[in-house]
VEXZA-877166 format. One record per residue: residue in one letter; residue number from 1; x, y, z of N, C-alpha, C in turn. Coordinates in steps of 0.2 Angstrom, whole numbers. Each point is the difference from the previous one (the first is absolute). Layout:
<pts>
{A,NUM,{X,Y,Z},{X,Y,Z},{X,Y,Z}},
...
</pts>
This chain:
<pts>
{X,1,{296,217,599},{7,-2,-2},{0,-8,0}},
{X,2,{3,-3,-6},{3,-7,1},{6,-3,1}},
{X,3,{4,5,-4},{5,-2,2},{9,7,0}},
{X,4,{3,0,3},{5,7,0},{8,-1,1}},
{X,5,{4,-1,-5},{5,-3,2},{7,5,4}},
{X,6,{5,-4,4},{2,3,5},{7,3,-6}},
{X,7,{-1,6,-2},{8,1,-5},{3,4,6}},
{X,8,{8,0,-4},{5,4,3},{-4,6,0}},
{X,9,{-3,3,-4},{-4,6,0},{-2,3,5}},
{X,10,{-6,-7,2},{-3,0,5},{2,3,7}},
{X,11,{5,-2,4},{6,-1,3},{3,7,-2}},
{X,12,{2,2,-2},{4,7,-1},{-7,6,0}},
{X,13,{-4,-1,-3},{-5,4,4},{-3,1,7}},
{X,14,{-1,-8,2},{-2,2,7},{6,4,4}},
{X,15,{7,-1,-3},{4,0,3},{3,7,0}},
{X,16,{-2,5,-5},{-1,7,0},{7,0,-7}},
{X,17,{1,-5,0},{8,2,-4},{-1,-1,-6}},
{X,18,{-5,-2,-2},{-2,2,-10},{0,7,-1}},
{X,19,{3,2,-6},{-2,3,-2},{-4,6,-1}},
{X,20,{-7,-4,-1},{-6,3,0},{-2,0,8}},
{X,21,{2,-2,2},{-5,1,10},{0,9,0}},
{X,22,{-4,0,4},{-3,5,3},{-1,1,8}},
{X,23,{4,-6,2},{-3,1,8},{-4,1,3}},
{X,24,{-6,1,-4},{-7,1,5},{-1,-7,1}},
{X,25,{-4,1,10},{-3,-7,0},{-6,1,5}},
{X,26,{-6,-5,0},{3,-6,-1},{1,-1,-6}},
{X,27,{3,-6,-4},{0,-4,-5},{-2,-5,-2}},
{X,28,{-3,-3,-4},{-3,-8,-2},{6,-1,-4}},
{X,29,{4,-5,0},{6,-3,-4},{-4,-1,-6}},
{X,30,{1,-3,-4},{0,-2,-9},{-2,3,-6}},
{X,31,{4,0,-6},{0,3,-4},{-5,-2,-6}},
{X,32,{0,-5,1},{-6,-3,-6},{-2,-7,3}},
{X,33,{-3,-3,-5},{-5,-4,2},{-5,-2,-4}},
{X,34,{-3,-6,1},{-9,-2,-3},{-4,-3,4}},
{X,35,{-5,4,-1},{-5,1,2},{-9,0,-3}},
{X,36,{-4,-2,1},{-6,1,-2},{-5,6,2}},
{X,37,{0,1,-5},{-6,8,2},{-7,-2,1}},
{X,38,{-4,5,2},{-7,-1,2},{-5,-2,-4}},
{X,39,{2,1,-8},{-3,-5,-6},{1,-5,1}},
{X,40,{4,-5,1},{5,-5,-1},{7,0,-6}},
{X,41,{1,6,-1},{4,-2,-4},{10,-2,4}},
{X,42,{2,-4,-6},{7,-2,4},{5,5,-2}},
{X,43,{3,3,6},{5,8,-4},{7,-2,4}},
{X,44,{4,1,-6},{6,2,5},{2,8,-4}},
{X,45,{3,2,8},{0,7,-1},{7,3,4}},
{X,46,{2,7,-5},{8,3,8},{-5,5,4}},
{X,47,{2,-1,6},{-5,4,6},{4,8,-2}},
{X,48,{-2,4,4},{3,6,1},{7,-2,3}},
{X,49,{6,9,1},{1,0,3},{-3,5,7}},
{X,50,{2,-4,5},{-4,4,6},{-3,-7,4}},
{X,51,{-5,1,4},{-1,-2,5},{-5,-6,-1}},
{X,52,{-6,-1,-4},{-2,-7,-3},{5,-5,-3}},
{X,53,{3,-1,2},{3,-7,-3},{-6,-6,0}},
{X,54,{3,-5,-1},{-4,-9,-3},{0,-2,3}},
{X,55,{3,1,7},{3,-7,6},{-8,0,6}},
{X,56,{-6,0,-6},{-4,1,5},{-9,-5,-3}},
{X,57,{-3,1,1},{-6,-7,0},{-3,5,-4}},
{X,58,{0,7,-1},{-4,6,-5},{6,4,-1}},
{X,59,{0,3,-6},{4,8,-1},{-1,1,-5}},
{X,60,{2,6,-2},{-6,6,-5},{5,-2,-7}},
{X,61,{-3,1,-5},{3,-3,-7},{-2,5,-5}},
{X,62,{4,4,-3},{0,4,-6},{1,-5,-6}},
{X,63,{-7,2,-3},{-1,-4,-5},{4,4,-7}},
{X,64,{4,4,1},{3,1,-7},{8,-3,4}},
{X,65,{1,-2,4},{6,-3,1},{0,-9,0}},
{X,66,{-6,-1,-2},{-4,-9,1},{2,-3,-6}},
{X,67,{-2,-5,0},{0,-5,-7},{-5,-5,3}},
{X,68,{-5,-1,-5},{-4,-9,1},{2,-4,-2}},
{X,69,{-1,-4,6},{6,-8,-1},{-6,-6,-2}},
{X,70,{1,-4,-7},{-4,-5,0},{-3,-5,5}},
{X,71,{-6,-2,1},{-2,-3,5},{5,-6,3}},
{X,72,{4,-3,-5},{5,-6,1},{6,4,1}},
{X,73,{1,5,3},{6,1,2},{4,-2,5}},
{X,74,{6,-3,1},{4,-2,5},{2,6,4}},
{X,75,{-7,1,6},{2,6,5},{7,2,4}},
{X,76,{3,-5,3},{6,0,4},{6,2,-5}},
{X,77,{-2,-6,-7},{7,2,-4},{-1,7,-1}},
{X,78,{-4,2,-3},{-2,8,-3},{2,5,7}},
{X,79,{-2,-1,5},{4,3,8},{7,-2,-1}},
{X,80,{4,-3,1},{4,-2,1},{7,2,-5}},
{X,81,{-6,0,-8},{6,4,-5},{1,4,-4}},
{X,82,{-8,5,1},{2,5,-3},{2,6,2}},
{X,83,{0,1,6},{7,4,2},{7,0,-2}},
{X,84,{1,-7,2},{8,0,-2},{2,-1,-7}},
{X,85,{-4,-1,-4},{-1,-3,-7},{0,8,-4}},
{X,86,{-4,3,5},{0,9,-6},{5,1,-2}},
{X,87,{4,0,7},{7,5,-1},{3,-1,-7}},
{X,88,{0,-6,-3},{4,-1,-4},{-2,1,-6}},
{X,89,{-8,-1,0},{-5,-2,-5},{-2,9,-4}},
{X,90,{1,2,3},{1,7,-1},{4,3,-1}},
{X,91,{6,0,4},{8,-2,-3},{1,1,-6}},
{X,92,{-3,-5,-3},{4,-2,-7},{-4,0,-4}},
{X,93,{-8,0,0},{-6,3,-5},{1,6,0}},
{X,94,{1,6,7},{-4,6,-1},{6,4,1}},
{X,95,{5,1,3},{8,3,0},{5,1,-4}},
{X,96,{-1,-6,-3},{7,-1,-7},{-1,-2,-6}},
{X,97,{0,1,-8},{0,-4,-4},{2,-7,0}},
{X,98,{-4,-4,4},{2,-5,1},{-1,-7,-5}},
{X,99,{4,-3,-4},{-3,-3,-8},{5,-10,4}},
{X,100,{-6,-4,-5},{2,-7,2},{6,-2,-3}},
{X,101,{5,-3,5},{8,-1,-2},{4,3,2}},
{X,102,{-3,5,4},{5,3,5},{4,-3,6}},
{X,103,{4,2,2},{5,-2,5},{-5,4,9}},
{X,104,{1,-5,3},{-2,5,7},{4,-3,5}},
{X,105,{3,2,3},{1,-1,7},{-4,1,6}},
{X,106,{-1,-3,6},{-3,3,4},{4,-2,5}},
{X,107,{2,6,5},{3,3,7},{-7,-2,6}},
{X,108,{3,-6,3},{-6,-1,5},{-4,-4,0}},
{X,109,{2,-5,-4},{-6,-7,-5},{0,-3,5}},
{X,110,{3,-2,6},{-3,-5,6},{-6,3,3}},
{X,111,{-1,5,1},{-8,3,2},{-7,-2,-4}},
{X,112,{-5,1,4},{-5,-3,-5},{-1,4,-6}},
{X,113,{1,7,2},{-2,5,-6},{7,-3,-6}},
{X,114,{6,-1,2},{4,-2,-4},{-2,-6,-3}},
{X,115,{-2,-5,2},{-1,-5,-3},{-6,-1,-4}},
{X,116,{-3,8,0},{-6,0,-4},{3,3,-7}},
{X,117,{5,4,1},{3,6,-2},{3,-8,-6}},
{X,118,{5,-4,2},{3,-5,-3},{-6,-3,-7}},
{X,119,{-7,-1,2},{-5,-4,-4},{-3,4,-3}},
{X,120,{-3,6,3},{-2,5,-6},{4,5,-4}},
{X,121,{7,-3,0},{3,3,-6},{0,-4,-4}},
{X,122,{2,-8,1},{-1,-6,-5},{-8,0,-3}},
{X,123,{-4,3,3},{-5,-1,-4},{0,5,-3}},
{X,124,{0,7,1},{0,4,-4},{5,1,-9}},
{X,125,{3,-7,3},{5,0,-8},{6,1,2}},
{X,126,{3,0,7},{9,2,1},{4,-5,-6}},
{X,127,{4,0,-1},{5,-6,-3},{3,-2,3}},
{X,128,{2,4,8},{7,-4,4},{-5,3,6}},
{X,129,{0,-2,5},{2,4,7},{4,-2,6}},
{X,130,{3,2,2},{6,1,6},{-4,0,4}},
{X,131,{2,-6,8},{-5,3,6},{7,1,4}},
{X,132,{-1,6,6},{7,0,3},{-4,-2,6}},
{X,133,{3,-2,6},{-4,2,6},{6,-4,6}},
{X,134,{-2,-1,8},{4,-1,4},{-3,-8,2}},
{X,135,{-5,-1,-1},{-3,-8,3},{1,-2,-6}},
{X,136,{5,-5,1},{4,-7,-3},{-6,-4,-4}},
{X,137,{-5,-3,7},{-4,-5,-2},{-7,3,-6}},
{X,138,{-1,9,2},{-5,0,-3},{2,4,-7}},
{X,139,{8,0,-2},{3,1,-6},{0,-7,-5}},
{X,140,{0,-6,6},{-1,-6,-6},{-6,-1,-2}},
{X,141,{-4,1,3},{-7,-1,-3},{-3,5,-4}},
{X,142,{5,8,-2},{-1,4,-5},{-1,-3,-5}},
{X,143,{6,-5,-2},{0,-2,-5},{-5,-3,-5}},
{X,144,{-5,-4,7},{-6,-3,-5},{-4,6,0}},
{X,145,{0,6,2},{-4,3,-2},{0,5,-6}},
{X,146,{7,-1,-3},{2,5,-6},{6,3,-1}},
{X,147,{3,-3,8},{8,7,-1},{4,-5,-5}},
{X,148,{4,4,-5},{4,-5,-4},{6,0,3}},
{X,149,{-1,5,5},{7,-1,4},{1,2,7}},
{X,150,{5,-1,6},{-3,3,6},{7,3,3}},
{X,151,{0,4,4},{6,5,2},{-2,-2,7}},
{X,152,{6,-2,5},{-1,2,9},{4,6,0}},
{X,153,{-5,4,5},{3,6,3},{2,0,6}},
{X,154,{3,-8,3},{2,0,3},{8,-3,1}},
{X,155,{4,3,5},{9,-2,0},{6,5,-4}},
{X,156,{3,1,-2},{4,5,-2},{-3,6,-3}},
{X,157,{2,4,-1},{-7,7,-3},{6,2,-8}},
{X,158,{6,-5,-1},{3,2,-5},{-2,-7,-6}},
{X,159,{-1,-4,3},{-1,-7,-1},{-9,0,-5}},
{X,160,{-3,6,6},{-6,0,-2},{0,4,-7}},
{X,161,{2,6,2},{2,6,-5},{2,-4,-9}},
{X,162,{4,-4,1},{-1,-3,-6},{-3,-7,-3}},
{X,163,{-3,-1,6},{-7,-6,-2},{-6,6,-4}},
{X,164,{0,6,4},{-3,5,-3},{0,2,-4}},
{X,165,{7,1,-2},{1,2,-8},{1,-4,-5}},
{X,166,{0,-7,2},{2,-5,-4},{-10,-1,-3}},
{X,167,{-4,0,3},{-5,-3,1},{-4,8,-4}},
{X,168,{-2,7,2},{-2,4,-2},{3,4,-4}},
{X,169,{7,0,-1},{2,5,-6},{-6,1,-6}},
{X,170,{0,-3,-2},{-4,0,-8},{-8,0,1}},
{X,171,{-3,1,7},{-6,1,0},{-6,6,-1}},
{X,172,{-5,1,0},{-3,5,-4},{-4,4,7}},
{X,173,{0,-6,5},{-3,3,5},{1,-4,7}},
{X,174,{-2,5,3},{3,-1,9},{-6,0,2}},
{X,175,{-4,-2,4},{-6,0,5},{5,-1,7}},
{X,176,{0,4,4},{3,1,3},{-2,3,9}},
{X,177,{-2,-7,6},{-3,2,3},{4,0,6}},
{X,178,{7,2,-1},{4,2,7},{4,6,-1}},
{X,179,{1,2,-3},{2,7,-2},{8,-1,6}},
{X,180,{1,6,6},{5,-1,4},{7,-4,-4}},
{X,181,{6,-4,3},{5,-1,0},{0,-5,-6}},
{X,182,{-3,-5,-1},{-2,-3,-5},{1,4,-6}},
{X,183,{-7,4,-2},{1,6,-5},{5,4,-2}},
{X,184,{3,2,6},{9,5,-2},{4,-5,-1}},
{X,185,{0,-5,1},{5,-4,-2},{0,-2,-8}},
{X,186,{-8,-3,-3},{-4,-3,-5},{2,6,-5}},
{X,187,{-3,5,0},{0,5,-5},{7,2,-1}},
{X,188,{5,1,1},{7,1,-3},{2,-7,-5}},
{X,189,{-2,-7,3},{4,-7,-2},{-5,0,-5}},
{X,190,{-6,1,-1},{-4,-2,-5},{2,6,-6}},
{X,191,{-1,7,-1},{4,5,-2},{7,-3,-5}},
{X,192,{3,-1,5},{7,0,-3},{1,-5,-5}},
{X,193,{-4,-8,1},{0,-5,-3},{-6,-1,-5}},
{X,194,{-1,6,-1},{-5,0,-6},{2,-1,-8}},
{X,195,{-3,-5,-3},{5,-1,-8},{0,8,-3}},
{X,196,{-8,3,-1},{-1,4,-4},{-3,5,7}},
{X,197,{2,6,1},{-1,3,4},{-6,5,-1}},
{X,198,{0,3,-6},{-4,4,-3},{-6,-4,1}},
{X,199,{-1,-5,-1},{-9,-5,2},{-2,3,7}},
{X,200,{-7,1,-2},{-3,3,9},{0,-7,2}},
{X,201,{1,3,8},{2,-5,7},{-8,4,5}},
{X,202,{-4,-6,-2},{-7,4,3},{3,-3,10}},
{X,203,{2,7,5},{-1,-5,5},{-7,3,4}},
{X,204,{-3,-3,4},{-6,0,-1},{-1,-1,9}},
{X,205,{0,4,5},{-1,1,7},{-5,0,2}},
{X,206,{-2,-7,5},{-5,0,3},{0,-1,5}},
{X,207,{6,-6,5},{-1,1,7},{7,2,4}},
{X,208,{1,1,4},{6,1,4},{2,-5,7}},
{X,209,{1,-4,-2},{1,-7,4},{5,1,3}},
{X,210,{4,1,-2},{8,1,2},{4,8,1}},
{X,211,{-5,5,-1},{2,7,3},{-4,6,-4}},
{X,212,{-2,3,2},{-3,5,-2},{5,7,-6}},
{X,213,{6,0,0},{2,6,-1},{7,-7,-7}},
{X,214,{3,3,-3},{5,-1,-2},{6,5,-5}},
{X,215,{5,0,3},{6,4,-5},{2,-2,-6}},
{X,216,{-4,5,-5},{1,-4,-7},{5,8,-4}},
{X,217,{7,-6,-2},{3,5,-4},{-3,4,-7}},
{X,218,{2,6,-1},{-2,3,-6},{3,-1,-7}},
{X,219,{5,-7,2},{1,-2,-7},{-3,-5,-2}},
{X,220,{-4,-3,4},{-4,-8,-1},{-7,5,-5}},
{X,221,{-1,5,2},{-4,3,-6},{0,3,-7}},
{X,222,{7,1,0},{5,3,-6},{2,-5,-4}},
{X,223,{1,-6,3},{5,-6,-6},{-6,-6,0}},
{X,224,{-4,2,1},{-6,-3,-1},{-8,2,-2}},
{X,225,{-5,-2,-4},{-6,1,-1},{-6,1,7}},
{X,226,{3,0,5},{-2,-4,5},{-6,4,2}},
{X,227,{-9,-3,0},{-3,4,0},{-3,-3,8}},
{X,228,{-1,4,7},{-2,-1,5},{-9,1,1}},
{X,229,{-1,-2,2},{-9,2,4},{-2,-4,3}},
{X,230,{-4,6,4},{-4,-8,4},{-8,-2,-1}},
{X,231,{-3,-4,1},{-5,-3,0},{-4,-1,5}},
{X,232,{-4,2,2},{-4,0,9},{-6,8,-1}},
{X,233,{-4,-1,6},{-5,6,0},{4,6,-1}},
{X,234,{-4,2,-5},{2,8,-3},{4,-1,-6}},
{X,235,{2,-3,-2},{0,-3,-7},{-2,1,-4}},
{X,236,{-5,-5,1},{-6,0,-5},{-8,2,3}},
{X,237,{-3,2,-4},{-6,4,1},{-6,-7,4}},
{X,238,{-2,1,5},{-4,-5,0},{-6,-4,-4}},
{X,239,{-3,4,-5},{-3,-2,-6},{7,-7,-1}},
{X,240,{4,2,-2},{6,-3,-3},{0,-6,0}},
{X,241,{1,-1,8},{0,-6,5},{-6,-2,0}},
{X,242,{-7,1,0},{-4,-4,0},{-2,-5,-7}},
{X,243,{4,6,-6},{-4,-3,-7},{5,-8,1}},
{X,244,{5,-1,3},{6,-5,-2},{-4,-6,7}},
{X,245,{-5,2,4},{-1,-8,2},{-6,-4,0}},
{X,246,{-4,0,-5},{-4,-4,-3},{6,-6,-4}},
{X,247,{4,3,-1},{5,-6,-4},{6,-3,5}},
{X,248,{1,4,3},{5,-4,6},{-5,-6,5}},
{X,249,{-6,4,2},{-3,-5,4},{-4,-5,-4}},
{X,250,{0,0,-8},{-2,-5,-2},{5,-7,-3}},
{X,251,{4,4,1},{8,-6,-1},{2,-4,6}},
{X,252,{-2,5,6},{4,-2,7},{-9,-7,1}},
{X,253,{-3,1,-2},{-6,-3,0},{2,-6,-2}},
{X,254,{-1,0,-7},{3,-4,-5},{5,-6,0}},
{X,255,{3,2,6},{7,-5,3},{6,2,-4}},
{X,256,{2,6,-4},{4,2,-5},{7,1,4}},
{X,257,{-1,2,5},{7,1,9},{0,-4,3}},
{X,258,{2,-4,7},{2,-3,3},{-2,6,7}},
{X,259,{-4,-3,3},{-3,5,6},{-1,-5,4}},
{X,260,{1,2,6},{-2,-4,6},{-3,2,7}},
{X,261,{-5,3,3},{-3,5,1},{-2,-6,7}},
{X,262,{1,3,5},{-1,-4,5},{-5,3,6}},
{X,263,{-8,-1,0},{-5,4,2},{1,0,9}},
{X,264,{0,4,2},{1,0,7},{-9,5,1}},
{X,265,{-2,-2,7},{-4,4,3},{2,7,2}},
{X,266,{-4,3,-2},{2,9,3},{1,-1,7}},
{X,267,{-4,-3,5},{-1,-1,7},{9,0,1}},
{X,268,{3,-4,-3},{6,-4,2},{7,7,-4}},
{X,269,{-3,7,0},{3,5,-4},{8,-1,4}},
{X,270,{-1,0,7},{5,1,4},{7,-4,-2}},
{X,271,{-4,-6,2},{6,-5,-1},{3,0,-6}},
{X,272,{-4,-1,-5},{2,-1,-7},{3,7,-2}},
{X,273,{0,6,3},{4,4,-5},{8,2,-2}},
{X,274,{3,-3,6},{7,-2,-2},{4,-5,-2}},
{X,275,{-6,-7,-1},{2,-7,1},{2,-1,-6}},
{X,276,{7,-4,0},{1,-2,-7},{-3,-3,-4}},
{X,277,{3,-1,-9},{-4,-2,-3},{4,-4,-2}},
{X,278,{-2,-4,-7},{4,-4,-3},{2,3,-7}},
{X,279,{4,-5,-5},{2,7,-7},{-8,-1,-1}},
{X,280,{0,8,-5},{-7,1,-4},{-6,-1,4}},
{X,281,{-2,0,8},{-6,0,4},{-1,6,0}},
{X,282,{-5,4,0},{-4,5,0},{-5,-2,9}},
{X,283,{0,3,5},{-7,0,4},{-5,4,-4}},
{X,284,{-7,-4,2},{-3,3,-3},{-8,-1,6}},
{X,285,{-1,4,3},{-4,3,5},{-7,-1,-2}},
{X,286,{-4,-5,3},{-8,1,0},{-5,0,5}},
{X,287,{-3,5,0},{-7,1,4},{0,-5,6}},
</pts>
């Protein structure tokens, strides 16, 4: 292993509250990572779910879940953002007719994965994007990285409600990673202040930052196009997901995102696993 970055992911699995956990232990933390194999070649690869994770000096690497990484690849960026850079990158390649000119919002853009989510729809060809989020400071800085506009989700929830509407009505998609009170609020204002209702409204569920469950009326369905799904493992086939990151980790290589990957020694797991970060840092764990 050389390098394994510390995602929320990472964290909810040790922590048995993903999703996917299993509860068996022990458990090695990490989901992916890069590493070199007994050839030399440079790979980054998604570990299993189960009990090898990446947060380790060796661990077992299915090569049909792998990709080779050019020898001049930038190992910590490539750790540090193609986990949170999939969600989106997937998203909007493999989930929705997603075409350049589109409108996106994204629910969550102060997070690293959101602020991946903000650049890799500009790149993709957005024509607008919306970042909504609750860090003030790290919503001014969206701006140089693509949002044409920015929404606080924090202070009145009526005030919000139609920043949100004023800002997303006319949008074609939502990337959407807090789901909870946010979301049941969002999906009626957004609905209602649509020019053209019949247009699909792709909203696109991939984290739940802000609550697991929400009360969505049966009429937000009916007086709108409104097509729901999520995005995340079981999705998409994992063939799917491996064909999409020879191009993601050669963009995030490329300098084509704004990534900033801050390598910590694995020795020092303890300390650093709940230690703040700054906007858009990633830890990223090595040997």
């Amino acid at each position: 292993m050389l390098a394994a970055g510390l995602h929320p992911r990472v964290r909810s699995g040790a922590s048995g509250s993903h999703y996917t956990s299993t509860d068996v232990l022990p458990l090695i933390p990490g989901v992916d990572g890069v590493g070199r194999s007994q050839e030399g070649e440079l790979l980054y690869f998604v570990a299993f779910d189960g009990a090898f994770g990446t947060m380790a000096e060796r661990t077992v690497v299915d090569r049909r879940r792998s990709v080779a990484l050019a020898q001049g690849t930038n190992v910590p960026a490539v750790a540090a953002a193609m986990n949170p850079g999939m969600s989106s990158w997937m998203a909007l390649r493999k989930r929705i007719p997603f075409a350049a000119g589109q409108k996106v919002l994204v629910l969550g853009a102060t997070g690293s994965a959101g602020q991946m989510a903000v650049q890799i729809a500009k790149f993709l060809g957005a024509g607008y994007v919306a970042a909504a989020g609750r860090n003030a400071e790290r919503l001014t800085e969206l701006t140089g990285l693509g949002a044409d506009e920015t929404i606080s989700l924090v202070g009145d929830p009526e005030k919000i409600e139609r920043a949100l509407a004023a800002a997303g009505g006319d949008v074609d998609v939502v990337i959407d990673y807090l789901w909870g009170a946010v979301t049941e609020k969002a999906i009626p204002a957004l609905v209602k202040s649509r020019t053209e209702r019949s247009k699909p409204l792709w909203w696109i569920q991939i984290g739940s930052m802000a609550g697991a469950r929400i009360a969505l009326p049966s009429a937000a369905l009916r007086a709108a196009n409104l097509q729901i799904l999520g995005s995340g493992q079981g999705s998409l086939t994992t063939a799917a997901i491996v064909a999409e990151l020879p191009a993601l980790a050669a963009q995030i290589t490329a300098g084509a995102f704004k990534v900033d990957p801050v390598p910590t020694a694995l020795s020092d797991v303890e300390s650093a696993w709940n230690a703040p970060t700054g906007a858009g840092q990633r830890i990223v764990f090595t040997p």
